[in-house]
KOLMI-622403 format. One record per residue (C-alpha): residue in one letter; y, z, x. Coordinates in nm, 3 decimals, decimal comma. Layout:
// residues N
A / Y / Z / X $
...
This chain:
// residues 294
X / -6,781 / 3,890 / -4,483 $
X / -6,910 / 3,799 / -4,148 $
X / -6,816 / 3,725 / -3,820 $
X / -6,932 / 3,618 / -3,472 $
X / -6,790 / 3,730 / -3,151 $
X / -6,795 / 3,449 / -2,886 $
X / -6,912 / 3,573 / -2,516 $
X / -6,560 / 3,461 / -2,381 $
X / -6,330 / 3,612 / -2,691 $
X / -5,994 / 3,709 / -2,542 $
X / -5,797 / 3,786 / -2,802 $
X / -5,479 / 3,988 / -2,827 $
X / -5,340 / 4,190 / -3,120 $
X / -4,930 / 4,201 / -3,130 $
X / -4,762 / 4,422 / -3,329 $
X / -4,387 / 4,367 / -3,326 $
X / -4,086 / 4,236 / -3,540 $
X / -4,120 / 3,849 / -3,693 $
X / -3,767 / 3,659 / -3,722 $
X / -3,730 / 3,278 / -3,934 $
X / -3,513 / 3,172 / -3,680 $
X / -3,538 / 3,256 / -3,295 $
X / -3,781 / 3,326 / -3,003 $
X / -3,766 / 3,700 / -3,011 $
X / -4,057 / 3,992 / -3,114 $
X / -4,378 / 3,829 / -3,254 $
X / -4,209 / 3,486 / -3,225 $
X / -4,166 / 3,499 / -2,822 $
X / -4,515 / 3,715 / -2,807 $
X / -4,769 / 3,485 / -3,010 $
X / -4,597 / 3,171 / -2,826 $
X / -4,676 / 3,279 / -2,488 $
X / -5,038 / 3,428 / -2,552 $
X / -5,122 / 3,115 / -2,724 $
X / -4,977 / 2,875 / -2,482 $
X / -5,203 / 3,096 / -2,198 $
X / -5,496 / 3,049 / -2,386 $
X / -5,485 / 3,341 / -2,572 $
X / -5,584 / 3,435 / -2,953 $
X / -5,337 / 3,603 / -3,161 $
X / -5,372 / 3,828 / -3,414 $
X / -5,003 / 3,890 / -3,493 $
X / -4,858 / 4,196 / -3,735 $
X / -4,536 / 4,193 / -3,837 $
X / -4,361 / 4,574 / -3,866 $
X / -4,084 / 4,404 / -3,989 $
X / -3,910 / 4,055 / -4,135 $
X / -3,604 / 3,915 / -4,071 $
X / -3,394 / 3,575 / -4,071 $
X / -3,260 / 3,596 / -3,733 $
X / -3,215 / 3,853 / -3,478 $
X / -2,947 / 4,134 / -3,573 $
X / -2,779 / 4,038 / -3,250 $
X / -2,639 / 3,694 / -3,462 $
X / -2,518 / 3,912 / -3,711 $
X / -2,621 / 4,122 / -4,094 $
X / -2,923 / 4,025 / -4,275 $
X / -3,121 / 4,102 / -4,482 $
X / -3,403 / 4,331 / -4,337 $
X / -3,806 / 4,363 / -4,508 $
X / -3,997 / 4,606 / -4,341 $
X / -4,329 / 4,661 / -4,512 $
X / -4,363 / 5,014 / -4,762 $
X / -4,525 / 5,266 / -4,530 $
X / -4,886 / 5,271 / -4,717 $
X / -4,870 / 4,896 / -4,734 $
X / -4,878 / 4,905 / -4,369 $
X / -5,133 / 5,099 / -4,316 $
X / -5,350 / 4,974 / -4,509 $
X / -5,301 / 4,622 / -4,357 $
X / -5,408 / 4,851 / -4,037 $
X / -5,674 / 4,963 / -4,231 $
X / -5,820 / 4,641 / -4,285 $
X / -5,781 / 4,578 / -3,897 $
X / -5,997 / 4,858 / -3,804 $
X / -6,277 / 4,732 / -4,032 $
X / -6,235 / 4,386 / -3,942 $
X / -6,619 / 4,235 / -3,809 $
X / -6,407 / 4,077 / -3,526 $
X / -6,286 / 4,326 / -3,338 $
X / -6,489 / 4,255 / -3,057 $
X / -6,301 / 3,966 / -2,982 $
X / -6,006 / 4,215 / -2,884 $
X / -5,935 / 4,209 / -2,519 $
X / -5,561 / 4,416 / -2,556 $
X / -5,317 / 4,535 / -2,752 $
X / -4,957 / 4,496 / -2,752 $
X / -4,696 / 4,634 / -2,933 $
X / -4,339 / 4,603 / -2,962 $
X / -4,015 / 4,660 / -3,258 $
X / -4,159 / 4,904 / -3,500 $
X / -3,960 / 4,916 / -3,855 $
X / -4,027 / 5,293 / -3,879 $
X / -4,175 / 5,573 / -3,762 $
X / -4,479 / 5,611 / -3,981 $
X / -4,578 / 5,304 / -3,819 $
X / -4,641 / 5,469 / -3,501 $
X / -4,905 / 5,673 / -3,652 $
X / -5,105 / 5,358 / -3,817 $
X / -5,059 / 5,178 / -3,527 $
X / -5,215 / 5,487 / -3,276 $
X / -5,538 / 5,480 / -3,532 $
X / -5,581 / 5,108 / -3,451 $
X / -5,546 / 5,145 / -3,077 $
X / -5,788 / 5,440 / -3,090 $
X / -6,063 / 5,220 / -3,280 $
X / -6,020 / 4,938 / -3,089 $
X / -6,077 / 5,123 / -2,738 $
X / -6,327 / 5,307 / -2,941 $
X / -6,550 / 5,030 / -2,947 $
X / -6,470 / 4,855 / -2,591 $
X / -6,273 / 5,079 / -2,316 $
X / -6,208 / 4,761 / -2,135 $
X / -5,922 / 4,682 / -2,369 $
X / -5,608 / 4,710 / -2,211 $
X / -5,301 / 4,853 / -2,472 $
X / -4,965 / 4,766 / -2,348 $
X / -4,704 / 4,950 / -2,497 $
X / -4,327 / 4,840 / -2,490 $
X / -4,072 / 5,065 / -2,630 $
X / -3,839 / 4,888 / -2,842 $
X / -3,587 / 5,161 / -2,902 $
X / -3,279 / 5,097 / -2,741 $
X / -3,033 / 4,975 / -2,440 $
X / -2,763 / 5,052 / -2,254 $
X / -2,528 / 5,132 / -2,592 $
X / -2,834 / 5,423 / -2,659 $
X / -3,074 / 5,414 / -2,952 $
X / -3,068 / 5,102 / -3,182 $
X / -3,370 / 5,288 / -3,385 $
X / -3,354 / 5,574 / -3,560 $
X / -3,464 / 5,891 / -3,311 $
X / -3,791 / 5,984 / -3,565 $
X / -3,880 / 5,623 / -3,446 $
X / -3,878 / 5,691 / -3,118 $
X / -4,000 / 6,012 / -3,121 $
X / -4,330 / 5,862 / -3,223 $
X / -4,348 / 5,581 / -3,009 $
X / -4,265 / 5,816 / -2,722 $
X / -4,552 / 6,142 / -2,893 $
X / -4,774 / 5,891 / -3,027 $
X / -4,824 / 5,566 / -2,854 $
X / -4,732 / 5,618 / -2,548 $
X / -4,991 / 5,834 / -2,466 $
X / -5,231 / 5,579 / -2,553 $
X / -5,101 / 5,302 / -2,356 $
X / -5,261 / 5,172 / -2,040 $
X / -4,945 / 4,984 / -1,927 $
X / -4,571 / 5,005 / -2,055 $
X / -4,310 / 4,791 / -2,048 $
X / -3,919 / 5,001 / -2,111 $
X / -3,614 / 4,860 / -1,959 $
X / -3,424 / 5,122 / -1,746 $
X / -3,227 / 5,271 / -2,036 $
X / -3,554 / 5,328 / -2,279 $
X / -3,700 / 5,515 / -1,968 $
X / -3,462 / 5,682 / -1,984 $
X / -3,432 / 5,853 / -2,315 $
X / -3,813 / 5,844 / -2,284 $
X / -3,813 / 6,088 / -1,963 $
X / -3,527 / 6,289 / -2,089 $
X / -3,339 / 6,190 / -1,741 $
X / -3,052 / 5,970 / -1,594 $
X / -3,208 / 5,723 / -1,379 $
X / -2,908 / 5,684 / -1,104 $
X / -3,128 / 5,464 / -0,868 $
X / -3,483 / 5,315 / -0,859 $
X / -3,611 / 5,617 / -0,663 $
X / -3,523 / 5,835 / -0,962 $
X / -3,687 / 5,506 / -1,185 $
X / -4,050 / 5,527 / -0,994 $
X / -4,045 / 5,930 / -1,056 $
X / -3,989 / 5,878 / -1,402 $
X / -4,210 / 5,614 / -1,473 $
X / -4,488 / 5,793 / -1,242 $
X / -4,453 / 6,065 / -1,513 $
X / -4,424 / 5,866 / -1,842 $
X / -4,816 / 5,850 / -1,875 $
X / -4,907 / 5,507 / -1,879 $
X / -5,068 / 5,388 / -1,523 $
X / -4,874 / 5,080 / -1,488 $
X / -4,514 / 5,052 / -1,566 $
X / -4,253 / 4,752 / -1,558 $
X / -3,942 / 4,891 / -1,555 $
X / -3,684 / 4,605 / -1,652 $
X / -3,328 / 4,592 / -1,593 $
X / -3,410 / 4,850 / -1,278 $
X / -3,131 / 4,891 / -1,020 $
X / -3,075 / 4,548 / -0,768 $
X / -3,102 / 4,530 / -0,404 $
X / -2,959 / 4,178 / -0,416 $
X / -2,576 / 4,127 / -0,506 $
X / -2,460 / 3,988 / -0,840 $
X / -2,861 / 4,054 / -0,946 $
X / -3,110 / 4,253 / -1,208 $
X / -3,453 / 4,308 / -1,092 $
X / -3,793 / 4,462 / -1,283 $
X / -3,935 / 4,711 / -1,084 $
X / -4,365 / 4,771 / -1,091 $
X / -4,461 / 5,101 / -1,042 $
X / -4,873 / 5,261 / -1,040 $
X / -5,031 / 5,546 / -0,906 $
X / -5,010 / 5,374 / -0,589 $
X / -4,787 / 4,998 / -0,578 $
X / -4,408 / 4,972 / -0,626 $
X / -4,262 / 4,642 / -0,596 $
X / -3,928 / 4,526 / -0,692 $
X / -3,834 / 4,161 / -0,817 $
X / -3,518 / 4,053 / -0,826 $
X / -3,321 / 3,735 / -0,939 $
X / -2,939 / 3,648 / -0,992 $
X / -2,774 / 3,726 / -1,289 $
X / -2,743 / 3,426 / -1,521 $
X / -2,503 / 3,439 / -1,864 $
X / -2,740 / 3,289 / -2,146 $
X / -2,997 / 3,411 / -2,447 $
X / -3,129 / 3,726 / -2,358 $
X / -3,255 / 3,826 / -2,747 $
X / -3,637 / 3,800 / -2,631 $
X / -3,647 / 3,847 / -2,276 $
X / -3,814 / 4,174 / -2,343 $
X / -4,111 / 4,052 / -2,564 $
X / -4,160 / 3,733 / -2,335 $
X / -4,201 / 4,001 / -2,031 $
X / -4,456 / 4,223 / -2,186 $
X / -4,689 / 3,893 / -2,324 $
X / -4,635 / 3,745 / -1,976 $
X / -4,694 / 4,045 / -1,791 $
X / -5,044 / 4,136 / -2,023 $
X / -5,153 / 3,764 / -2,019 $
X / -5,157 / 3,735 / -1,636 $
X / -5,321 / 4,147 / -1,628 $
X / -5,624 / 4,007 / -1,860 $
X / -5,626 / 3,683 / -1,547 $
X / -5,716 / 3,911 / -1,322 $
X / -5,429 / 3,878 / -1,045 $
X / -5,340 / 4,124 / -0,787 $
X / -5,013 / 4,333 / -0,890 $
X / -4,759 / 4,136 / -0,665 $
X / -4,934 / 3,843 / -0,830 $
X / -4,846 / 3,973 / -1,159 $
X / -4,483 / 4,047 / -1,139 $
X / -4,399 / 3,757 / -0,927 $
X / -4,469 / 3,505 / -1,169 $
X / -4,370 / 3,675 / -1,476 $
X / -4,034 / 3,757 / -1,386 $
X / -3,974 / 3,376 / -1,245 $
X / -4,082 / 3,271 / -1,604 $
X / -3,923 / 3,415 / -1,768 $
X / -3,568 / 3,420 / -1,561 $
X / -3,677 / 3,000 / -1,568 $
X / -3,654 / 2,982 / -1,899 $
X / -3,360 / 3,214 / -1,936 $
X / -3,174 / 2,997 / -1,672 $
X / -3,282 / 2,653 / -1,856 $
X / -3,225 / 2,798 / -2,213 $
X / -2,817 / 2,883 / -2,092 $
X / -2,783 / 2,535 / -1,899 $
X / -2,822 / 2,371 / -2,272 $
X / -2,595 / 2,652 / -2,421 $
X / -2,869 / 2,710 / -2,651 $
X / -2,809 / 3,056 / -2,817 $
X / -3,210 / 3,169 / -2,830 $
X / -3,483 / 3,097 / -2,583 $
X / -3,626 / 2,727 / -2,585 $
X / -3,978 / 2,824 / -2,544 $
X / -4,119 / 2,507 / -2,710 $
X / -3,849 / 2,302 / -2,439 $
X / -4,019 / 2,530 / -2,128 $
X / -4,332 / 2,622 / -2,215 $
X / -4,449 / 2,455 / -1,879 $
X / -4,248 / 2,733 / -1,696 $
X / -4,485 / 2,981 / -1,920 $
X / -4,768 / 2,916 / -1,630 $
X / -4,615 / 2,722 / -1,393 $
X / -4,287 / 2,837 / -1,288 $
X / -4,073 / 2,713 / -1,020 $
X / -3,800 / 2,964 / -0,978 $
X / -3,759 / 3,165 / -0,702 $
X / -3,764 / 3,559 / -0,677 $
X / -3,671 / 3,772 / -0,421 $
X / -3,974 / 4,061 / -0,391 $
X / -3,951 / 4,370 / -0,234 $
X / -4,176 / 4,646 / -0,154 $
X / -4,046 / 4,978 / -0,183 $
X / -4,178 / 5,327 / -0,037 $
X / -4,387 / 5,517 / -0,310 $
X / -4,262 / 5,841 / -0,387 $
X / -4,595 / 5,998 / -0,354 $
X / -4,686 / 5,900 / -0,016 $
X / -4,359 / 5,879 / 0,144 $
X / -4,479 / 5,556 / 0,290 $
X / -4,478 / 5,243 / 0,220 $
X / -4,676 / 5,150 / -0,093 $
């Protein structure tokens, strides 16, 4: 087997869940990569009809070796240059963690420049919705690795061991989770009746915010971490970055609940994937490090 690696190869692994029906974990991911110009290599960690969220179903999550030898194969693959990042998402067990930390560790092996974005599926504001040996090794064994992370407030959270009362206590925590850059969804508003994600590095905290809006929400998570890592591999500033990926996806949010859809109509708005038109409210915010503004 051969392959060639073309000079402008940008292509992004995703590991995360696969559903038949509905825009949520490799089904939100690949669609936004892809519509931003992006290769996919996608890996399902687990199969399902629909999202759990619309009620029982039957659940296939590959056998432990069988998924790691698929990872195997990755690692081996004569195309791994073309990598530019990594993301991952929904893991279907624990053991995954440890195939999927292997990968990561070739992959950067062979070009540092790749860029591993890790967002820890594990839970919300009920608690854990995976088992706790699941998050345990996201948390010991890919987080770690990851150059930027993607938890909503809650998954911080349990990941930092912490109550997060405010966003003050949010950039501390995320400061201290490892990765350098962290989007902190779901992170405490400024604005009344709103939800904001919250951008924290060693040196840049910046809070967008939007109004609440009743609609879909199974997917807003995976759309946020593609959208986020597709507009970190274009190169734009950090304000840049979270700007326009938090009006995307709150566009297509907003649009999906005006047609009482119950999923995201990504194929209806994918021009709101690079374009969008919504407006967000941005806000710098005083880095706990410096004690001045960021």
């Amino acid at each position: 087997m051969t392959g060639s690696v073309a000079p402008s190869s940008n292509a992004v692994i995703v590991i995360s869940s696969h559903v038949v029906r509905g825009s949520v974990g490799n089904r939100a991911a690949v669609f936004a990569l892809e519509t931003l110009g992006h290769p996919v290599w996608a890996v399902p960690t687990v199969i399902l009809p629909w999202h759990p969220g619309h009620g029982p179903a039957k659940r296939i999550v590959p056998e432990p070796q069988q998924f790691d030898d698929l990872i195997a194969d990755l690692e081996r693959a004569p195309w791994l240059g073309e990598v530019r990042a990594i993301m991952t998402g929904y893991l279907g067990n624990a053991a995954q963690a440890t195939s999927v930390a292997r990968l990561v560790k070739k992959v950067k092996s062979q070009n540092k420049d790749v860029l591993y974005l890790c967002d820890p599926v594990i839970g919300d504001t009920k608690g854990l919705y995976v088992p706790e040996a699941t998050a345990v090794g996201i948390r010991d064994e890919l987080m770690p690795l990851a150059d930027i992370s993607t938890p909503n407030r809650f998954e911080l959270a349990w990941l930092a061991g912490a109550d997060l009362p405010d966003n003050k206590a949010i950039m501390q925590a995320a400061l201290h989770a490892g990765p350098g850059t962290m989007l902190v969804t779901s992170a405490h508003p400024m604005l009344a009746g709103g939800t904001g994600n919250l951008l924290v590095t060693h040196s840049f905290a910046m809070l967008a915010e939007h109004r609440l809006v009743t609609g879909p929400t199974n997917g807003l998570g995976d759309l946020t971490s593609a959208l986020f890592l597709a507009r970190m591999l274009a190169g734009l500033d950090h304000e840049q970055i979270l700007q326009r990926t938090t009006a995307s996806v709150f566009e297509i949010m907003a649009r999906s609940a005006k047609r009482g859809a119950d999923e995201l109509m990504l194929e209806a708005d994918a021009s709101s994937l690079s374009t969008p038109m919504a407006m967000i409210q941005m806000r710098r915010l005083t880095h706990p490090s410096k004690g001045i503004r960021a």
